[in-house]
GURO-839775 format. One record per residue: residue number from 1; residue in one letter; x, y, z of N, C-alpha, C, CB in turn. Coordinates in steps of 0.1 Angstrom, whole numbers. Each point is the difference from the previous one (the first is absolute). Glycine has a CB too. Example, Ala and Ser with C-alpha at 12.3 -4.5 7.8 and 13.67 -1.06 7.14 Angstrom:
REM GURO-839775
NODE  num  residu    n.u    n.v    n.w   ca.u   ca.v   ca.w    c.u    c.v    c.w   cb.u   cb.v   cb.w
NODE    1       A    132    -57     78     -9     12      0      9     12      0    -19    -12     12
NODE    2       S     15     23    -19      9     11      0     -8     11      8     12     -6    -22
//
This chain:
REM GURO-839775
NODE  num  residu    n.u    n.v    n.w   ca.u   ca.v   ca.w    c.u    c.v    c.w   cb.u   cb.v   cb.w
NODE    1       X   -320    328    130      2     -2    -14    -10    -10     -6     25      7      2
NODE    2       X    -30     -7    -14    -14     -7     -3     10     -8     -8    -25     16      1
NODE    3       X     18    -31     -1      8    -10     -7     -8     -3     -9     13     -9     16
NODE    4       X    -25      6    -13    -16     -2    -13    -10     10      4     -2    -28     -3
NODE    5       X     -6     29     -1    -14      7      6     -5     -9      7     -8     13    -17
NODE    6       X      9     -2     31     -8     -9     12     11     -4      7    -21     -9    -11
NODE    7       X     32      8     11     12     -5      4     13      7      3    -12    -13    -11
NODE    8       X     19     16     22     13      6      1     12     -9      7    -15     21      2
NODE    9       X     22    -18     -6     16     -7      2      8      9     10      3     -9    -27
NODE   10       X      0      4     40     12      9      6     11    -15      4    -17     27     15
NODE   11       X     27    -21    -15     12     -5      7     -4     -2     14     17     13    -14
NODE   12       X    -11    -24     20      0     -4     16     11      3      5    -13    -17      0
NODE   13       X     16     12      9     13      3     12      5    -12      9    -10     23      3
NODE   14       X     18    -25     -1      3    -10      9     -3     -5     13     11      7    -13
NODE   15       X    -24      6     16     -6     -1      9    -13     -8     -3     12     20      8
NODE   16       X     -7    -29    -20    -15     -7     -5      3    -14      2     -6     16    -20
NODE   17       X     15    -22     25      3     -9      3    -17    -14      6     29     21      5
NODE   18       X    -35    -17      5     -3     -6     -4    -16     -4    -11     21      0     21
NODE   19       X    -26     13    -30     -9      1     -6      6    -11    -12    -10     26      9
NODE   20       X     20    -24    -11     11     -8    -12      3    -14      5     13     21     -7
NODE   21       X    -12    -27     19     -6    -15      3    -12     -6     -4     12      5     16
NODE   22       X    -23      9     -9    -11     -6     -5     -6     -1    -12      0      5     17
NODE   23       X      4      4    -31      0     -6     -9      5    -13     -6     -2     19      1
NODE   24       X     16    -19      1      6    -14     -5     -7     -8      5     21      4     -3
NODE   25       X    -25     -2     14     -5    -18      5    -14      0     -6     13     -3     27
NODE   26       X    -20     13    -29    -12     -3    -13      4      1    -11    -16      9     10
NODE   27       X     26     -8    -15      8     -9    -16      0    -11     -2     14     12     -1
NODE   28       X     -5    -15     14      2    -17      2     -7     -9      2     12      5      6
NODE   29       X    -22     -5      8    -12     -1     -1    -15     -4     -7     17      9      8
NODE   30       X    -14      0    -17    -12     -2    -16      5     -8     -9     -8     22     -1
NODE   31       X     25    -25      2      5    -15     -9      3    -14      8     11     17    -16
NODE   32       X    -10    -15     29      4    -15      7    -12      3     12     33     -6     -5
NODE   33       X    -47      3      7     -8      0      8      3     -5     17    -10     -1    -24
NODE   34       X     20     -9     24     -3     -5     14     18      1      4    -27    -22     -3
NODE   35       X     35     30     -2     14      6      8     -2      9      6     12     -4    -14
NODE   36       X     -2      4     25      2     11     14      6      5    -12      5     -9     30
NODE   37       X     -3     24    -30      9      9     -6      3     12     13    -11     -5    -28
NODE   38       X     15     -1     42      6     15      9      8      0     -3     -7      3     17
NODE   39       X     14    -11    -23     20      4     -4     -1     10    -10     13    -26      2
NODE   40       X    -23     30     -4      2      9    -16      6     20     11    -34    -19    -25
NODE   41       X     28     17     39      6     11      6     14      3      1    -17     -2     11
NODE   42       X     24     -7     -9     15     -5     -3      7      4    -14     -7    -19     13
NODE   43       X      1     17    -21      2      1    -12     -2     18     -2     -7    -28     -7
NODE   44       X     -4     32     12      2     15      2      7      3      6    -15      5     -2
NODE   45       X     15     -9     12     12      8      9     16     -1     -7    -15     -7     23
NODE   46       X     19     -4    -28     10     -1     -4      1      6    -13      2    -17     13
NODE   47       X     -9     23    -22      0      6    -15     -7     10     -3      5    -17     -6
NODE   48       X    -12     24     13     -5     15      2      8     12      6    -19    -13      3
NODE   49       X     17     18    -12     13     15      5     -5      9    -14     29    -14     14
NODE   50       X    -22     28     -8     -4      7     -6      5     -1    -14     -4     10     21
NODE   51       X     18    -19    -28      1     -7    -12    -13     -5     -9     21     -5     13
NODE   52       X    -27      1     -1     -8    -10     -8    -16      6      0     16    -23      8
NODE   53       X    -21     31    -18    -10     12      1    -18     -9      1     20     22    -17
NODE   54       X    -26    -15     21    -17     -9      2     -8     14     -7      1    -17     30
NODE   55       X    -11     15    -37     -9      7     -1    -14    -11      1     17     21    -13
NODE   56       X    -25     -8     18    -13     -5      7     -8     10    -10      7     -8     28
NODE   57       X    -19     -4    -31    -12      6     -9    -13      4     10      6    -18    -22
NODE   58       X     -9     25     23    -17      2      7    -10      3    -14      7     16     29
NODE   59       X    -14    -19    -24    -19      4     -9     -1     13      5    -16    -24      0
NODE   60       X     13     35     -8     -8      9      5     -2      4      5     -2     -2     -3
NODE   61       X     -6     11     16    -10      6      7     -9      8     -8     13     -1     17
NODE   62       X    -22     -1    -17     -9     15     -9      6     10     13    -32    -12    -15
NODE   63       X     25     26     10      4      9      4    -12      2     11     16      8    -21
NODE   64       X    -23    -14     26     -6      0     12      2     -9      5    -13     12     -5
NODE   65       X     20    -20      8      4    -11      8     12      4      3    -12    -17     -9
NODE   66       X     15     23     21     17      3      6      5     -9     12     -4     25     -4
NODE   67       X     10    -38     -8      5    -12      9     14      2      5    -14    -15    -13
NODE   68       X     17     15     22     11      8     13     12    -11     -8    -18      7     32
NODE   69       X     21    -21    -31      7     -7     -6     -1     -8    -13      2      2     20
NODE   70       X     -4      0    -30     -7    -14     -8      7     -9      4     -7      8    -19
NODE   71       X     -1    -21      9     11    -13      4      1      2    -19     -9    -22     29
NODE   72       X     22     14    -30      3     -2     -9     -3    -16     -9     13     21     12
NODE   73       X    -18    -17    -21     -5    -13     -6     13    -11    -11    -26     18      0
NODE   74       X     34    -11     -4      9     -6     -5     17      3      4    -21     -2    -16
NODE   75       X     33      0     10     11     -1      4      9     -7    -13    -11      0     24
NODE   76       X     25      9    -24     11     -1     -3     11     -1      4    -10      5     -8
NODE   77       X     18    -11     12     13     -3      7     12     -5     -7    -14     -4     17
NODE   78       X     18     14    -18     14     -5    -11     14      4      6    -14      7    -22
NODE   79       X     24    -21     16     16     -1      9      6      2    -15      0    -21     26
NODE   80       X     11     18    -20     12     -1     -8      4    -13     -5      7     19     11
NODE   81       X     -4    -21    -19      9    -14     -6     10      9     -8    -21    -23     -4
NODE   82       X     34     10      0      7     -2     -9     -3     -8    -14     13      2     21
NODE   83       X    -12      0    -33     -3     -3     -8     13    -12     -1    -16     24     -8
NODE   84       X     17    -40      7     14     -3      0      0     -3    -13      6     -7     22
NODE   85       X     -7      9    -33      5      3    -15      7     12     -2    -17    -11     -7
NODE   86       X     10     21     12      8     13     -1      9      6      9    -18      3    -11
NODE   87       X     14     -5     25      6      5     12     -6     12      4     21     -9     -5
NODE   88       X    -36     11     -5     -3     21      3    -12     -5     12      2     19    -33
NODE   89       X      1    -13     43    -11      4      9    -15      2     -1     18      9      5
NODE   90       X    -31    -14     -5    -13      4     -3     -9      0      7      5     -5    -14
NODE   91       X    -20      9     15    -11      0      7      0    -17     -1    -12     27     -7
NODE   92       X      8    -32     16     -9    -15      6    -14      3      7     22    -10      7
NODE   93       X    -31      3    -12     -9      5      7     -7    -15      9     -2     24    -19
NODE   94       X      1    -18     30      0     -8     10    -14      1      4     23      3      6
NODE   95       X    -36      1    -10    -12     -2      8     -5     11    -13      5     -6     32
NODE   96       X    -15      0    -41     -9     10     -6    -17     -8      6     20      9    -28
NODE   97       X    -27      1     35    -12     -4      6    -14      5     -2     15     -3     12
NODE   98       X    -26     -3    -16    -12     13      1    -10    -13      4      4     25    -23
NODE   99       X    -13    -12     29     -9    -12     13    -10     -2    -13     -2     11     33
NODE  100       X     -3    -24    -30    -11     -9     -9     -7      9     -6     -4    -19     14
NODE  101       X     -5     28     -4    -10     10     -4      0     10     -9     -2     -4     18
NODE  102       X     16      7    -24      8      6     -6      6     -1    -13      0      1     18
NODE  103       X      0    -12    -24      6     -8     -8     -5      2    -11      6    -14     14
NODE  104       X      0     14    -23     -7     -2    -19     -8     14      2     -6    -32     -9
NODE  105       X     18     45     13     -7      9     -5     14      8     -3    -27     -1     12
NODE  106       X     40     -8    -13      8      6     -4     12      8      6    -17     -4    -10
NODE  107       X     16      7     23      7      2     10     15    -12      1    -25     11      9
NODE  108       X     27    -20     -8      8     -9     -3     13      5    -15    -23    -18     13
NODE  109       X      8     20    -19     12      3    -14      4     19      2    -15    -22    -24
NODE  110       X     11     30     29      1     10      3     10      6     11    -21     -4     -8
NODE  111       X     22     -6     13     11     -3     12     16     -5     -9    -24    -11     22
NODE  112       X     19      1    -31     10      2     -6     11      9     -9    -13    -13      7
NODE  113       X      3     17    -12      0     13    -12     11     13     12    -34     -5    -16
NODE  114       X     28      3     28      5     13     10     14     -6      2    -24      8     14
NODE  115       X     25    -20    -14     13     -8      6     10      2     -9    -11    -19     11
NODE  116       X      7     18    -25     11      0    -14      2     12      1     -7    -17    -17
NODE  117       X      0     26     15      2     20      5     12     -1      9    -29      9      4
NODE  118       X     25    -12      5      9      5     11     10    -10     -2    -17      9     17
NODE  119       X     17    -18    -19     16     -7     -5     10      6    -10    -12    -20      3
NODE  120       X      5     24    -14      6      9    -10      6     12     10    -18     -8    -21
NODE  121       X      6     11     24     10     14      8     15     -4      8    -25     12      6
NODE  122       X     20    -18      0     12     -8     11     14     -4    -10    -23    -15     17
NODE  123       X     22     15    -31      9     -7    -11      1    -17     -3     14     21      6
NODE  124       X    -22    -28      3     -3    -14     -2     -6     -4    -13     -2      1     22
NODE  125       X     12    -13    -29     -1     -5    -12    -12     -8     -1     23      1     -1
NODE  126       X    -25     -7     14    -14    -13     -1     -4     -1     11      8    -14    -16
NODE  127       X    -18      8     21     -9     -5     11      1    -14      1    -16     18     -2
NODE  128       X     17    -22     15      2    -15     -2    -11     -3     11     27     -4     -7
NODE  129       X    -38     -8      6     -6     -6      9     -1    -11      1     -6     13      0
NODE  130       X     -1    -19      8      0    -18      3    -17      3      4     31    -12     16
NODE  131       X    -37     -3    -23    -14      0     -2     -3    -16      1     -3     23    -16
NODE  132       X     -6    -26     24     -5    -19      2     -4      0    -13    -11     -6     26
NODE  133       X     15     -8    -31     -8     -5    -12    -16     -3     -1     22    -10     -3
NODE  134       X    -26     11     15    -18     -2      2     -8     12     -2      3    -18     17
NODE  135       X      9     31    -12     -9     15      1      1      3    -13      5     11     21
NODE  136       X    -16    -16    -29     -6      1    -18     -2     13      2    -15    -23    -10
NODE  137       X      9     30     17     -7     13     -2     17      7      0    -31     -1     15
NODE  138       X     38      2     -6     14      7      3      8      1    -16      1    -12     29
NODE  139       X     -1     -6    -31      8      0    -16     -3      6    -11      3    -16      5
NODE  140       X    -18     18     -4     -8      3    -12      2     14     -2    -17    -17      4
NODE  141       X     19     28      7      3     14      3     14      1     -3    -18      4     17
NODE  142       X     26    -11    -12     18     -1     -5      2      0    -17      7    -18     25
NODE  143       X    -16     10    -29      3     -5    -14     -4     14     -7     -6    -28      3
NODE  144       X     -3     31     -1    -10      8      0      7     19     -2    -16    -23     17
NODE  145       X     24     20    -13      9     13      5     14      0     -6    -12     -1     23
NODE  146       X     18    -14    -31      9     -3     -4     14     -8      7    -13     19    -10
NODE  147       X      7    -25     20      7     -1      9      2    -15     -6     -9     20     21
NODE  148       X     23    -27    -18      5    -10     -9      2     -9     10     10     12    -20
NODE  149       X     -9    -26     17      9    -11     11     16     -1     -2    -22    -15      1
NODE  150       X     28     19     11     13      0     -6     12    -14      4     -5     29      2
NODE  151       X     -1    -30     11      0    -17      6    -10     -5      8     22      2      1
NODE  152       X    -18    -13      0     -8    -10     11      3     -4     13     -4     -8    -18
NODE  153       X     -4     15     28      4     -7     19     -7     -8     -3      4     15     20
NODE  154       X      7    -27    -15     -4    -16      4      6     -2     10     -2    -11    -20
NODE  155       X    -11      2     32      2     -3     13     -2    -16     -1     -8     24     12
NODE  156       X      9    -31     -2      3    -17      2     -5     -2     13     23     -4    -13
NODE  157       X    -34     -2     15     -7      3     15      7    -18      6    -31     21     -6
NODE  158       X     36    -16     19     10     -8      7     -6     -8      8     15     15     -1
//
């Protein structure tokens, strides 16, 4: 299924386990330079299932290039939360990714656009995510999309 020109979107499987480490830990990564992030496998392992759906972007092939696997250049990974104002159930999204090479051509916001689609379908009232205050590019696409601040995580380093 084509997501932009030049671009297709499929669903993954839980047999992606660990292509979906190795994204997050290039999320994390590109905002805290000198952290170990192997615990982030853990974190898959413990909250990946088939609840919790992945789609994977590839680029292309022209039609003479018959690439046996592509790799995929970007990523969506969305859970569940509780809304605790309301008590209604919603999309969380837990990993939105696109490799450097990739970037500011729109894919990111296109991925979203697919996400609100498919939430609607699903009957989900809202999308909820968590974003670092330093990833300017990340906020700027949230804002950008309508996406509001509804509270504040605050941590206390011990």
């Amino acid at each position: 299924m084509n997501l932009l020109p030049g671009y297709s979107i499929g669903q993954g499987s839980t047999l992606d386990k660990a292509l979906l480490v190795k994204f997050m830990q290039r999320t994390y990564q590109e905002q805290f330079l000198d952290q170990d992030f192997s615990h982030l496998a853990h974190t898959v392992e413990q909250y990946f299932s088939r609840d919790t759906p992945i789609w994977w972007v590839y680029e292309d092939q022209g039609k003479g290039n018959q690439m046996k696997s592509p790799i995929p250049i970007a990523c969506l990974w969305v859970g569940n939360a509780i809304d605790q104002v309301s008590g209604d159930r919603h999309p969380h999204i837990f990993l939105l990714y696109v490799s450097s090479a990739h970037r500011r051509q729109g894919i990111g916001k296109a991925l979203m656009q697919y996400l609100e689609n498919w939430a609607k379908q699903q009957g989900a009232r809202q999308i909820g995510l968590q974003v670092f205050l330093s990833n300017t590019s990340a906020l700027n696409l949230y804002h950008q999309l309508g996406y509001q601040e509804q509270s504040l995580w605050m941590v206390k380093s011990l």
